[in-house]
DSSP file (Angstrom, degrees, kcal/mol; ACC not computed):
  #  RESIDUE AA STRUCTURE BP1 BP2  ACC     N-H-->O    O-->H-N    N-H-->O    O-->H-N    TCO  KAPPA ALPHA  PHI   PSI    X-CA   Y-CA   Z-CA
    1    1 A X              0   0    0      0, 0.0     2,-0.2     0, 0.0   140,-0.2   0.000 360.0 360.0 360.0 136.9 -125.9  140.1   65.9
    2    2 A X        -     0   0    0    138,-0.8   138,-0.2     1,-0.2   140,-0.0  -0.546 360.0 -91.9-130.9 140.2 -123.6  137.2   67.1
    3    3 A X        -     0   0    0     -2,-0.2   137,-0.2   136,-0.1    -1,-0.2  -0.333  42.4-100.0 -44.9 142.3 -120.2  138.5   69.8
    4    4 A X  S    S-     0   0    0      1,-0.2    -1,-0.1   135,-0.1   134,-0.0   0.342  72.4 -31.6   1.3 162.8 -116.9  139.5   68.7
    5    5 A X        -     0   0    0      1,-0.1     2,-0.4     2,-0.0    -1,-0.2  -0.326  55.8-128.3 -67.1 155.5 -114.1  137.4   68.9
    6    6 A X        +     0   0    0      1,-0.2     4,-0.1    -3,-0.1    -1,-0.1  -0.781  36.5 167.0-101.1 137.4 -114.0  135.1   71.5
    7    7 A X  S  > S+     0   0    0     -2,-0.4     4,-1.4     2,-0.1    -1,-0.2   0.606  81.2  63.0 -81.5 -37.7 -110.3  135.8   73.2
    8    8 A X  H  > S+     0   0    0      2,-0.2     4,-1.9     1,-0.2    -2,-0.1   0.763 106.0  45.1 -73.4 -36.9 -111.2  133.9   76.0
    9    9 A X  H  >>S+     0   0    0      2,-0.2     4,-3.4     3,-0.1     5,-0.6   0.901 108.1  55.3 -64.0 -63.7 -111.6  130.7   73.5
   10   10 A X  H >>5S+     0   0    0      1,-0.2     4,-1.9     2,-0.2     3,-1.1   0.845 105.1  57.3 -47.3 -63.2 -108.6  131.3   71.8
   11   11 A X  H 3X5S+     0   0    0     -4,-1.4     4,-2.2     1,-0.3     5,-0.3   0.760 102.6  51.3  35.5 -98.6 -106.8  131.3   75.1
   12   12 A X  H 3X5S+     0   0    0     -4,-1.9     4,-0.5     2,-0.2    -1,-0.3   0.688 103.0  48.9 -58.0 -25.1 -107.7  128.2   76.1
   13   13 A X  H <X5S+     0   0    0     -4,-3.4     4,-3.2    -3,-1.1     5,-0.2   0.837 118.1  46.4 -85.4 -31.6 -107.0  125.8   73.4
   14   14 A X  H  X<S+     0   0    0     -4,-1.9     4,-2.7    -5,-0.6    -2,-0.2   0.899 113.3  46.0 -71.7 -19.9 -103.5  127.4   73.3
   15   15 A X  H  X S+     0   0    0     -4,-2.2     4,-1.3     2,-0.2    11,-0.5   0.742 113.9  54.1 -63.7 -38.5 -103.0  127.3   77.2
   16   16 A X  H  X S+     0   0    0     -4,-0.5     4,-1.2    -5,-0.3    -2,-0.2   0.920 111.3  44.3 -87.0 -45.5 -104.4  123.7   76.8
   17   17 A X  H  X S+     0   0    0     -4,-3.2     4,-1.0     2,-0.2     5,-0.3   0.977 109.1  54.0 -52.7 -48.7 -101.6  122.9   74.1
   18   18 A X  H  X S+     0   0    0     -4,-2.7     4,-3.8    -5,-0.2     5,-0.5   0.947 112.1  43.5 -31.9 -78.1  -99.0  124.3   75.8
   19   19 A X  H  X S+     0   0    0     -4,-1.3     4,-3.6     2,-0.2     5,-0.5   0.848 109.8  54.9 -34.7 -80.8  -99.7  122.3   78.8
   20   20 A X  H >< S+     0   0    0     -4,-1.2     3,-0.7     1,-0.2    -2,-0.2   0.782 120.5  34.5  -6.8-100.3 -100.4  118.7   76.8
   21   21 A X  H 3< S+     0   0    0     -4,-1.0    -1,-0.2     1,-0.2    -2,-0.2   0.742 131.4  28.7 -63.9 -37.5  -96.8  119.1   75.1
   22   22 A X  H 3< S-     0   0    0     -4,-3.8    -1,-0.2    -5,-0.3    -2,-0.2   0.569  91.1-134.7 -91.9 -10.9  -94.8  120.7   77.9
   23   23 A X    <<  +     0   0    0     -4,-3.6     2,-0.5    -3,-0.7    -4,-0.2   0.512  68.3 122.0  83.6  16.8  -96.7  119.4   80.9
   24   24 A X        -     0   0    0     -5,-0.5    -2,-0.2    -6,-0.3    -1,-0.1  -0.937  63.9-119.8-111.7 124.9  -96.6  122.9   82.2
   25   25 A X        -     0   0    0     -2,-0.5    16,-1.5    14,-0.2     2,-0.8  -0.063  15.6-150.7 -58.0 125.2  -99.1  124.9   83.0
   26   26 A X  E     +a   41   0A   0    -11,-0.5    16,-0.2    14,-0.2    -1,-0.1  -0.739  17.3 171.7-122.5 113.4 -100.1  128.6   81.4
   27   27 A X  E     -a   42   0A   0     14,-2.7    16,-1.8    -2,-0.8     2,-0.8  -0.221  44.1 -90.8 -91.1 177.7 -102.0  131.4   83.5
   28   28 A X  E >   -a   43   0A   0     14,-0.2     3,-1.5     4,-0.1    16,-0.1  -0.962  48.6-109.7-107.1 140.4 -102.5  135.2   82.1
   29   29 A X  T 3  S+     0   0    0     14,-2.8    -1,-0.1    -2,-0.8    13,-0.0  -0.007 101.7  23.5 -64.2 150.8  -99.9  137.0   83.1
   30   30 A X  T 3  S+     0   0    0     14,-0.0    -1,-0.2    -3,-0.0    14,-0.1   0.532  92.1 160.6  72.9  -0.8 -100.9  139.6   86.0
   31   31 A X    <   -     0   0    0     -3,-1.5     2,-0.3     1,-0.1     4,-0.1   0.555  45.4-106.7 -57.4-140.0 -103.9  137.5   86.9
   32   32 A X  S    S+     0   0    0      2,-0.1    -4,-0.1    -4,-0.1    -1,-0.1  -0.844  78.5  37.2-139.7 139.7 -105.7  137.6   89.8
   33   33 A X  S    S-     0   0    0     -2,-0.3     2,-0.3     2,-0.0     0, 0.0   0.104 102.6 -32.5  74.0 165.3 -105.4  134.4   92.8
   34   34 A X        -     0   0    0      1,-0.1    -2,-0.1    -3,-0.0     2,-0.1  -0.389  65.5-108.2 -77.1 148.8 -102.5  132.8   93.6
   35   35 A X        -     0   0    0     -2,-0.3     3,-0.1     1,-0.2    -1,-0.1  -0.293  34.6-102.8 -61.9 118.7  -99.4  131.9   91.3
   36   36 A X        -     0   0    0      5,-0.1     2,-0.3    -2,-0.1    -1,-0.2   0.163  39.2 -97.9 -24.6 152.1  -98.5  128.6   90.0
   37   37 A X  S    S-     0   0    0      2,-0.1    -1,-0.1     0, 0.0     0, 0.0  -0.686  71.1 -42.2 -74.7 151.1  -95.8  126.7   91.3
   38   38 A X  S    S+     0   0    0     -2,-0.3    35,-0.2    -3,-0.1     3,-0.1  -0.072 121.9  25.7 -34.6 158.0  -92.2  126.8   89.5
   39   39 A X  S    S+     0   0    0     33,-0.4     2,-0.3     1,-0.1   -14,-0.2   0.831  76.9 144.0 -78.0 141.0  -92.1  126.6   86.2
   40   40 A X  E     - B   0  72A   0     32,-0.8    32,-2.5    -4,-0.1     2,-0.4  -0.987  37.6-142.2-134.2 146.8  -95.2  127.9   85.2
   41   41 A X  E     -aB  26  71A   0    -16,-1.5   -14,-2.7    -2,-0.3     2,-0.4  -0.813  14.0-159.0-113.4 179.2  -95.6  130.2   81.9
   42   42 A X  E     -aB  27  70A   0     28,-2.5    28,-1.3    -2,-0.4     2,-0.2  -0.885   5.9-145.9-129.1 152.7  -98.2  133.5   81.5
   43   43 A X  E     +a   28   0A   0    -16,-1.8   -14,-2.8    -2,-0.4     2,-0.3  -0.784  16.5 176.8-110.2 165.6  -99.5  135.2   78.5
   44   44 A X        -     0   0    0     -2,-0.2    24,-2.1   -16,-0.1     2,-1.0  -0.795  34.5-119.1-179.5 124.6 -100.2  138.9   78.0
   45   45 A X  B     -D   67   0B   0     -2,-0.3     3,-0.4    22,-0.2    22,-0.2  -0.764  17.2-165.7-100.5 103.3 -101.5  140.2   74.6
   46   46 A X  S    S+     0   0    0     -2,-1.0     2,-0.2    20,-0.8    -1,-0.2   0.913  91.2   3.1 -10.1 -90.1  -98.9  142.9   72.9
   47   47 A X        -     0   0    0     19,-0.3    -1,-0.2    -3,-0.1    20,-0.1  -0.813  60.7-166.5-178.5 138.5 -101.8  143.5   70.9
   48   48 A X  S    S+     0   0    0     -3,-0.4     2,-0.3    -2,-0.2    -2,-0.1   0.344  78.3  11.4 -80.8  -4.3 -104.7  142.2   71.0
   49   49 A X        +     0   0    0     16,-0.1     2,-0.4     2,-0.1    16,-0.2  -0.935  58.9 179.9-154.1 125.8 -106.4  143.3   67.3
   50   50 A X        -     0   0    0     14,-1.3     2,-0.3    -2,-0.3    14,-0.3  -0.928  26.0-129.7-139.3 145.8 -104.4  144.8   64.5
   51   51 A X        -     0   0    0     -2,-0.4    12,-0.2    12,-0.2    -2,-0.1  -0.891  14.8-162.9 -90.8 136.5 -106.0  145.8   61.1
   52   52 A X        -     0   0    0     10,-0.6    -1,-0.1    -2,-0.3    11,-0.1   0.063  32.8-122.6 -78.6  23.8 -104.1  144.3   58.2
   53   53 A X  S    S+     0   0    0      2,-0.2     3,-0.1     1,-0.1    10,-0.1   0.502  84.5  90.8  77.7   1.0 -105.5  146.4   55.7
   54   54 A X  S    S+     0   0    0      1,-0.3     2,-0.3     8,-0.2    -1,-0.1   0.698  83.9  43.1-109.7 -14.8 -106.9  143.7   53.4
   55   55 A X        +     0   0    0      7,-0.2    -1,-0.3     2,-0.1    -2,-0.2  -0.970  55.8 176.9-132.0 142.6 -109.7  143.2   54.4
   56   56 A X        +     0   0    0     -2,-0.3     2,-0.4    -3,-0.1     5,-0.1   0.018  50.2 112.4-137.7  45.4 -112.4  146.2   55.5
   57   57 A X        -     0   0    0      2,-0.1     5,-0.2     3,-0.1    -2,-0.1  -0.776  62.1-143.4-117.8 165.0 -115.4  144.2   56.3
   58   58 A X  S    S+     0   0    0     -2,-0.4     2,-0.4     3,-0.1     3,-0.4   0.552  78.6  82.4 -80.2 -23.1 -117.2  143.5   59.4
   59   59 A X  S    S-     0   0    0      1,-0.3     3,-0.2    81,-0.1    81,-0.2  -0.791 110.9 -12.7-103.5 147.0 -118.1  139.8   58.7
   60   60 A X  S    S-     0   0    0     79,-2.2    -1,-0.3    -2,-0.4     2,-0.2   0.800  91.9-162.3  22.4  73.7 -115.4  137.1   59.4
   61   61 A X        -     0   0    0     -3,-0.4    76,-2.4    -5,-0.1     2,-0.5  -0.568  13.3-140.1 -59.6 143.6 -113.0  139.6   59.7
   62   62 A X  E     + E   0 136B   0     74,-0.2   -10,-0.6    -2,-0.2     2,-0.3  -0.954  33.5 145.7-116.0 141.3 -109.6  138.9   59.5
   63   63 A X  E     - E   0 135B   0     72,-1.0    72,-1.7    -2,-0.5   -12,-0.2  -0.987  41.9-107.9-162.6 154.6 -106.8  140.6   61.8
   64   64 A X  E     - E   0 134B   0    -14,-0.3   -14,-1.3    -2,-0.3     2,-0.2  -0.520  22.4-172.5-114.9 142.6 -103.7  140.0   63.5
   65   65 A X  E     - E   0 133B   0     68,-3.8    68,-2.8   -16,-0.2     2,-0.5  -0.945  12.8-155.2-135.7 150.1 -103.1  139.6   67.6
   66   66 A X  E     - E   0 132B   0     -2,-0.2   -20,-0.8    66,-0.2     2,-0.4  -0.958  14.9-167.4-127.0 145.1  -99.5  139.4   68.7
   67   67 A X  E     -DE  45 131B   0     64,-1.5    64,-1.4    -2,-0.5     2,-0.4  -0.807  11.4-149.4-109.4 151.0  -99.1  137.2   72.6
   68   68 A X  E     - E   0 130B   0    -24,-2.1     2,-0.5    -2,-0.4    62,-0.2  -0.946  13.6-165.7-132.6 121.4  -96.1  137.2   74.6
   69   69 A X  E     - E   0 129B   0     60,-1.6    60,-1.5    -2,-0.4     2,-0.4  -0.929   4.1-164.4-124.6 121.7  -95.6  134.0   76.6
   70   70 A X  E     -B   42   0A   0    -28,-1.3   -28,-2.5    -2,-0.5     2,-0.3  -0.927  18.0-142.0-114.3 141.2  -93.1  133.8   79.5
   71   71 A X  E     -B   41   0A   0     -2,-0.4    56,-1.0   -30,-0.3     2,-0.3  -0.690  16.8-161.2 -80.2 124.7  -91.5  130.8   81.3
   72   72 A X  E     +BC  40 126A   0    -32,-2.5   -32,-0.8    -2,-0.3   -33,-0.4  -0.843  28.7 155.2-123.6 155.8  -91.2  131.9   84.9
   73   73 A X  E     - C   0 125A   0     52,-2.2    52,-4.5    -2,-0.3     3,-0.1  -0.945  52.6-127.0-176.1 155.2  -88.4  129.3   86.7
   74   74 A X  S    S+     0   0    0     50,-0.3     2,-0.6    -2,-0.2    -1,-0.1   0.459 103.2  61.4 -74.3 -22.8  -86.1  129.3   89.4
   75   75 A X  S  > S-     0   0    0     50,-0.1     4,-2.6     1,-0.1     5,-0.3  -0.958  73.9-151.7-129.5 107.9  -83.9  128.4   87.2
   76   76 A X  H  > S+     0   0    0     -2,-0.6     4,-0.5     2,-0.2    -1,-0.1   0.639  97.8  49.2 -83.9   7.9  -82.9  130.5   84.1
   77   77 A X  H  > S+     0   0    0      2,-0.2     4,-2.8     3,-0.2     5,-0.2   0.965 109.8  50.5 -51.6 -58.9  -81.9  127.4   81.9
   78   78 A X  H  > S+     0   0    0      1,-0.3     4,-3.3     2,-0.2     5,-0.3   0.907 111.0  47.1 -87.5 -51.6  -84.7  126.1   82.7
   79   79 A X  H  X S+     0   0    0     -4,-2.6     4,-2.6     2,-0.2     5,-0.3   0.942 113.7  48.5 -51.9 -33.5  -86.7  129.5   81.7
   80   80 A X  H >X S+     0   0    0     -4,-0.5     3,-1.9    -5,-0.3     4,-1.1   0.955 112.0  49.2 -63.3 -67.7  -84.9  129.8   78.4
   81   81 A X  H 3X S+     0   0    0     -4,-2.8     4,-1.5     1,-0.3    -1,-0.2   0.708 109.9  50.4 -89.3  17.2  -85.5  126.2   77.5
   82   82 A X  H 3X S+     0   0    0     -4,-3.3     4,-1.5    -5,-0.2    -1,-0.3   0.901 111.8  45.5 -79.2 -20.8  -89.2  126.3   78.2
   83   83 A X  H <X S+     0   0    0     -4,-2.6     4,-1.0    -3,-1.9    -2,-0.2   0.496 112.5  58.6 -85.2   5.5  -89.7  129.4   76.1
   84   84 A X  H  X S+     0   0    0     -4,-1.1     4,-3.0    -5,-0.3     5,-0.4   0.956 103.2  45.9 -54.7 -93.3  -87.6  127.3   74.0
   85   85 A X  H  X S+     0   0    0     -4,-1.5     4,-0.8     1,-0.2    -2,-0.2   0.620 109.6  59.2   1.0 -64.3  -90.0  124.9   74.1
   86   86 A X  H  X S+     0   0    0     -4,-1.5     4,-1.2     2,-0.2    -1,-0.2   0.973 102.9  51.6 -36.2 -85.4  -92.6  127.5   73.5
   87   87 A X  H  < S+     0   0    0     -4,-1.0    -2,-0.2     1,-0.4    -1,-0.2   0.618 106.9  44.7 -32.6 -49.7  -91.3  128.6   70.5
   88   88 A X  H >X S+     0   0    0     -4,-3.0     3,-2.0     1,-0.2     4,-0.9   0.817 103.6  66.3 -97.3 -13.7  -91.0  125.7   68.5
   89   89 A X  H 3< S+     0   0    0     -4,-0.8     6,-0.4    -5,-0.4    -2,-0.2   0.927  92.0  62.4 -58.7 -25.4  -94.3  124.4   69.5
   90   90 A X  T 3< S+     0   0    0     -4,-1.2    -1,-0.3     1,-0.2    -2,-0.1   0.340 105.5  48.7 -82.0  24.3  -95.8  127.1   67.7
   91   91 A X  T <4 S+     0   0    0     -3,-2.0    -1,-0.2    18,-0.0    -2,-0.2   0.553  86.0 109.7-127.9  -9.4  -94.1  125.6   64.5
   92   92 A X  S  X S-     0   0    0     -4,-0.9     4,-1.1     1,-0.1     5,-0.1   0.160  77.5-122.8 -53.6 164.0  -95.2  122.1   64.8
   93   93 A X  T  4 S+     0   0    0      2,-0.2     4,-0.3     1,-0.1     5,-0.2   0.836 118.1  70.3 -87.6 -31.0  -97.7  120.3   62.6
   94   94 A X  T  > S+     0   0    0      2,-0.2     4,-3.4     1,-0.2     5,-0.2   0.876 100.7  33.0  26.4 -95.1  -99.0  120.0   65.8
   95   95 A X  H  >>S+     0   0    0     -6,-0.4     4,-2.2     1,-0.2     5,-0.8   0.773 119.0  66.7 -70.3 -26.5 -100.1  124.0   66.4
   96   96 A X  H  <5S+     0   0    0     -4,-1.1    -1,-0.2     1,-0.2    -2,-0.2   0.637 108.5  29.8 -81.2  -1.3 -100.7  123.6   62.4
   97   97 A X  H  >5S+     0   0    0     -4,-0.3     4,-2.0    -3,-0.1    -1,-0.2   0.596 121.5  52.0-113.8 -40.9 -103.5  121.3   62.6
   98   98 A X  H  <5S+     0   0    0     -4,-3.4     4,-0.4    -5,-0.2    -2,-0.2   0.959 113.9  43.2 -71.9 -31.0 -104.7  122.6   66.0
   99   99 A X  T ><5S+     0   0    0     -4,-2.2     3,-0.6     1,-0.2     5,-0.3   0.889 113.1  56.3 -81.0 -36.6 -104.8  126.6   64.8
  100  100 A X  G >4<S+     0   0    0     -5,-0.8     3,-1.2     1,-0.2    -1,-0.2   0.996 107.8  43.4 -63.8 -36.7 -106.5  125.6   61.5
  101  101 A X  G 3< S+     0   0    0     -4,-2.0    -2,-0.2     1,-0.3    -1,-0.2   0.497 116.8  46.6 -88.1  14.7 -109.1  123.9   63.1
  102  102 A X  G <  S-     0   0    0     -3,-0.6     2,-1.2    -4,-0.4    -1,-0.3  -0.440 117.6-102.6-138.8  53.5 -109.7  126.9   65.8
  103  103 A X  S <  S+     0   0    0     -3,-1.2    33,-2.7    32,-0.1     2,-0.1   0.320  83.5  94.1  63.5 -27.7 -109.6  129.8   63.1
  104  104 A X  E     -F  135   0B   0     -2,-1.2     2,-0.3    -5,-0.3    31,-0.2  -0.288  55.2-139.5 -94.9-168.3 -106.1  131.3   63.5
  105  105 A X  E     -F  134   0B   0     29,-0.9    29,-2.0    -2,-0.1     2,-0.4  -0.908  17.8-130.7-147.4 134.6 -103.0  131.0   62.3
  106  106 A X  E     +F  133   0B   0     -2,-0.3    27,-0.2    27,-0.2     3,-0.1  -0.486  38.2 157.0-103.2 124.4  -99.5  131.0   63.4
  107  107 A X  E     +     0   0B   0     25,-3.9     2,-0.3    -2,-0.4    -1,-0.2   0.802  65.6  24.9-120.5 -14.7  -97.6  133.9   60.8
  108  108 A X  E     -F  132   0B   0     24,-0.5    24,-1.9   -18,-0.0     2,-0.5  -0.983  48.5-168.0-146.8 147.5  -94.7  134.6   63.2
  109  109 A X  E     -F  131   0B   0     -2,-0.3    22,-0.3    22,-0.2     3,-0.1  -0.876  23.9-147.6-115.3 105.9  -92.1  133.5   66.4
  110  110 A X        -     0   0    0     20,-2.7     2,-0.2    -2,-0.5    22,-0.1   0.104  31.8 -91.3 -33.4 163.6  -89.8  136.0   68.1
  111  111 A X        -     0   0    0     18,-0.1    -1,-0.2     1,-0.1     2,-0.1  -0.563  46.0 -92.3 -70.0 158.6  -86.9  135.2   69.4
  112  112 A X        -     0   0    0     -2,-0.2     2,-0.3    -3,-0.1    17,-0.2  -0.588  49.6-169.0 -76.2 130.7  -86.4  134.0   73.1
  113  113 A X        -     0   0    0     15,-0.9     2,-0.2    -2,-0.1    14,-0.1  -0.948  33.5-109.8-165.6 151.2  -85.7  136.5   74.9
  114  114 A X        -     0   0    0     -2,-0.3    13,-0.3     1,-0.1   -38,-0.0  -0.294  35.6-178.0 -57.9  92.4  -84.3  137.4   78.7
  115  115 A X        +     0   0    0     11,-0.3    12,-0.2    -2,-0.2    -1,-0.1   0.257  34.2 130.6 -97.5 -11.5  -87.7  138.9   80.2
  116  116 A X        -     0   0    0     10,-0.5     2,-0.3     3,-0.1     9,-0.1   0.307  31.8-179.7 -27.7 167.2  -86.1  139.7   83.7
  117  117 A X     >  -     0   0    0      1,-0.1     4,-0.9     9,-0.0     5,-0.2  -0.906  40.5 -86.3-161.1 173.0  -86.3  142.7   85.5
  118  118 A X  T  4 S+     0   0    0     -2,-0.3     4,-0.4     1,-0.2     3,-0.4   0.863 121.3  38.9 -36.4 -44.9  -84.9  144.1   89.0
  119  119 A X  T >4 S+     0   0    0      1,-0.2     3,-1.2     2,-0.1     4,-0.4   0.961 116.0  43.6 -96.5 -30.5  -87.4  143.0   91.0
  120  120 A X  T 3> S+     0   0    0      1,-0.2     4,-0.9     2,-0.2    -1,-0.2   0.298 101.7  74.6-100.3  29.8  -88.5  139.4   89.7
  121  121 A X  T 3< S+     0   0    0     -4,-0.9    -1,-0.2    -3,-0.4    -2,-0.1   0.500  91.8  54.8 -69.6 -13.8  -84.8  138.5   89.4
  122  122 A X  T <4 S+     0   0    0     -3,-1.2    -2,-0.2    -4,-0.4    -1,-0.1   0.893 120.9  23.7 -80.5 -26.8  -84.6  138.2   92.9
  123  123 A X  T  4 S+     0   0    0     -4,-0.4     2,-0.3     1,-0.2    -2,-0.1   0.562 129.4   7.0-119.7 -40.1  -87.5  135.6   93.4
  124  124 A X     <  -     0   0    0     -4,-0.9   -50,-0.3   -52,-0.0    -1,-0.2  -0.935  65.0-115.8-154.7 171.3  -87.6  133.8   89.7
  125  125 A X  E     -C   73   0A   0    -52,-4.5   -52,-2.2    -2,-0.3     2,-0.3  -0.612  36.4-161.7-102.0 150.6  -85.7  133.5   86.0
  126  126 A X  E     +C   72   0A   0     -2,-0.2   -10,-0.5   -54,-0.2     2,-0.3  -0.770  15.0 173.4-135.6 142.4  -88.1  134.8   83.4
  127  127 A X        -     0   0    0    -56,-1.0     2,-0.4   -13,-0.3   -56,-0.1  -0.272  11.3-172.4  34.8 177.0  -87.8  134.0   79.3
  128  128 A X        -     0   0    0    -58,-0.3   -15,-0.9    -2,-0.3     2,-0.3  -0.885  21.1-162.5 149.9 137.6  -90.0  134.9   76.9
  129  129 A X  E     -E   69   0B   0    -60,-1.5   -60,-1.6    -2,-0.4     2,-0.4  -0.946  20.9-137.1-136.7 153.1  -91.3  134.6   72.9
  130  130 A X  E     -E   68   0B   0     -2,-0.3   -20,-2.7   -62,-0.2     2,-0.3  -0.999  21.2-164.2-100.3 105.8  -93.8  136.9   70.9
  131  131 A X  E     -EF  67 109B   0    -64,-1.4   -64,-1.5    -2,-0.4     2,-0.5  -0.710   4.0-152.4 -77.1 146.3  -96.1  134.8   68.8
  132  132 A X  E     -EF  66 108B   0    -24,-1.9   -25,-3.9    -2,-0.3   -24,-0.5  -0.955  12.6-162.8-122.7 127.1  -97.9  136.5   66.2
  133  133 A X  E     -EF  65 106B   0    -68,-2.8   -68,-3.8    -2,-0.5     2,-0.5  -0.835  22.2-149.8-131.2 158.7 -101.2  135.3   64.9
  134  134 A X  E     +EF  64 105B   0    -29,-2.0   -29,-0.9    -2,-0.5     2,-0.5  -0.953  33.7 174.0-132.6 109.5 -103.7  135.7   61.9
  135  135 A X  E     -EF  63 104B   0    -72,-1.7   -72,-1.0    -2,-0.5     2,-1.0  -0.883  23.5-142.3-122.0 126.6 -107.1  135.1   63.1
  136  136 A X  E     -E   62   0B   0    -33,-2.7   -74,-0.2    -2,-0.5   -76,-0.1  -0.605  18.1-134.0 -99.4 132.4 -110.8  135.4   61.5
  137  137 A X        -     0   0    0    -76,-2.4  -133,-0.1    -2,-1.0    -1,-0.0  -0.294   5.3-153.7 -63.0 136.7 -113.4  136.7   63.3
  138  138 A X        +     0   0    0    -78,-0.1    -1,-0.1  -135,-0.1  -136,-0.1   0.448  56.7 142.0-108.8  18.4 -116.7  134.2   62.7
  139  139 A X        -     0   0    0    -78,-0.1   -79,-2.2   -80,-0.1     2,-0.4   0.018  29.9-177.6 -14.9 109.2 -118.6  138.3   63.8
  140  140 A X        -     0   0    0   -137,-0.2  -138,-0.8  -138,-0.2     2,-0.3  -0.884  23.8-137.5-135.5 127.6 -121.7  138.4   61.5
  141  141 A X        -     0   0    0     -2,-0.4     2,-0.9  -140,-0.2   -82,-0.0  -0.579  17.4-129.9 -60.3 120.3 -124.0  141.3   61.3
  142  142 A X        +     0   0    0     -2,-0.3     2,-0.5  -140,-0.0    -1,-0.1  -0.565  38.9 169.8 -86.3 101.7 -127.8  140.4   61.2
  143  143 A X        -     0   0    0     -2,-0.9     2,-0.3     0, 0.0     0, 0.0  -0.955  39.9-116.1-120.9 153.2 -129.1  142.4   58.2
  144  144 A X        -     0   0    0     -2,-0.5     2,-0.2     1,-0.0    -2,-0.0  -0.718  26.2-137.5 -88.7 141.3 -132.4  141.8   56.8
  145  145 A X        -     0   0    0     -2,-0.3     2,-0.5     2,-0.0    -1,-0.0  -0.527  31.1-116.4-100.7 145.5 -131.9  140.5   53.2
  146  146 A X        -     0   0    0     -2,-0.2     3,-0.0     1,-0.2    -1,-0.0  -0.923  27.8-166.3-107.5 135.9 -134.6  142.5   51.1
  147  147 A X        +     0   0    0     -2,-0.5     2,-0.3     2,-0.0    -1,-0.2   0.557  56.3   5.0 -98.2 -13.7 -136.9  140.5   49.8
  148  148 A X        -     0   0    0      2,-0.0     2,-0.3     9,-0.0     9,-0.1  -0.893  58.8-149.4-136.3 168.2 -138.9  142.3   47.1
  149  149 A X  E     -G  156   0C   0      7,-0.6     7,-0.8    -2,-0.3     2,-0.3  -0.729   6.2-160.8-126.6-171.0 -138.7  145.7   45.6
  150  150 A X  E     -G  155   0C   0      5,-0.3     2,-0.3    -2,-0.3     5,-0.3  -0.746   7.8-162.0-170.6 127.9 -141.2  147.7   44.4
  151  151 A X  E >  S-G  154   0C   0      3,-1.9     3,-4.8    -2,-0.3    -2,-0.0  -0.816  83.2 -13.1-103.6 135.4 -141.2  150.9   41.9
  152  152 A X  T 3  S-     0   0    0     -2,-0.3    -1,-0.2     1,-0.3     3,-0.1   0.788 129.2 -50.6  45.5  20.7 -144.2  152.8   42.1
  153  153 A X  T 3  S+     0   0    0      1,-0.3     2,-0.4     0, 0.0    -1,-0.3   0.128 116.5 104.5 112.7 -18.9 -146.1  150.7   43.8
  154  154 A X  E <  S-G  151   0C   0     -3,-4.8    -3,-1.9     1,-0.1    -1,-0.3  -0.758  71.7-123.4-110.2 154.5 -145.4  147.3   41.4
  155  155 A X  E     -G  150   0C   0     -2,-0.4     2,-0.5    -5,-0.3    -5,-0.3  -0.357  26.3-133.9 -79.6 164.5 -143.1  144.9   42.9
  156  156 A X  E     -G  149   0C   0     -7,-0.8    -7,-0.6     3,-0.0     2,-0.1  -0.989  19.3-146.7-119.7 123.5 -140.0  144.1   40.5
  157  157 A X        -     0   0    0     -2,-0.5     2,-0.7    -9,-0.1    -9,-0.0  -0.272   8.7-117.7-101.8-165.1 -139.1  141.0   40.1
  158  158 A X        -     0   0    0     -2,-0.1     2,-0.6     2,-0.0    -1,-0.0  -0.910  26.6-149.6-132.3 134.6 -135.9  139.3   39.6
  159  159 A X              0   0    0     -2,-0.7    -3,-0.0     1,-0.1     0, 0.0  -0.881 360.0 360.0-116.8 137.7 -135.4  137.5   36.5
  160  160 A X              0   0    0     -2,-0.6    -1,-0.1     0, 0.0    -2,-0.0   0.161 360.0 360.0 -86.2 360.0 -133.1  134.4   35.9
């Protein structure tokens, strides 16, 4: 039996686009070690696996994950237009060339919106987009194919 989907893959080629076109750098959000320097943006998955209903198999599944990616800034121009930034990257031919060839798909963009809160208004501007994505699992279940049958004892064969 071959893993689940890899998250940790997915992740990283979009963390590595981000970076490439905005020349800024993209942690998960809450992580662990010390914090980028201004502006940096985070990810944090909404959620992370959604059934759409269309499918109810176990191989190359397909199911929807929705990310929320924030621009952290001194500066809340500067947060808005990197989740700006954000936003429309995920509409580019760009993200359409890179997400076909790494299984997903981009099926929605939020709107930008003011991610602040009491306590990290004091220290940084925050901004923020919800992406939504349509991803297939390449999950395959190792079943043994049966190779003969047999009734009563005489094998059955399969006829062409």
């Amino acid at each position: 039996m071959q893993q689940p989907y890899d998250y940790s893959r997915l992740m990283a080629v979009i963390c590595k686009a981000i970076k490439d076109k905005t020349g800024t750098s993209c942690v998960e959000a809450n992580s662990v070690g010390p914090k980028p320097s201004y502006p940096f943006f985070t990810w944090d998955f909404v959620n992370a696996h959604q059934d759409i209903g269309s499918t109810d198999n176990t191989d190359e599944e397909v199911f929807e994950a929705s990310i929320m990616f924030e621009a952290h800034s001194e500066s809340a121009t500067q947060a808005l237009n990197l989740a700006s930034w954000v936003r429309k990257l995920f509409a580019t031919e760009y993200m359409d060339q890179l997400s076909a060839h790494n299984s997903f798909y981009v099926i929605e963009r939020g709107d930008i919106t003011d991610t602040n809160n009491i306590i990290s208004v004091q220290i940084e501007r925050r901004a923020g987009v919800q992406v939504d994505l349509r991803i297939k699992d390449t999950f395959k279940d190792d079943i043994t194919p049966i190779e003969t049958i047999e009734l009563n004892g005489t094998p059955i064969t399969k006829k062409d």
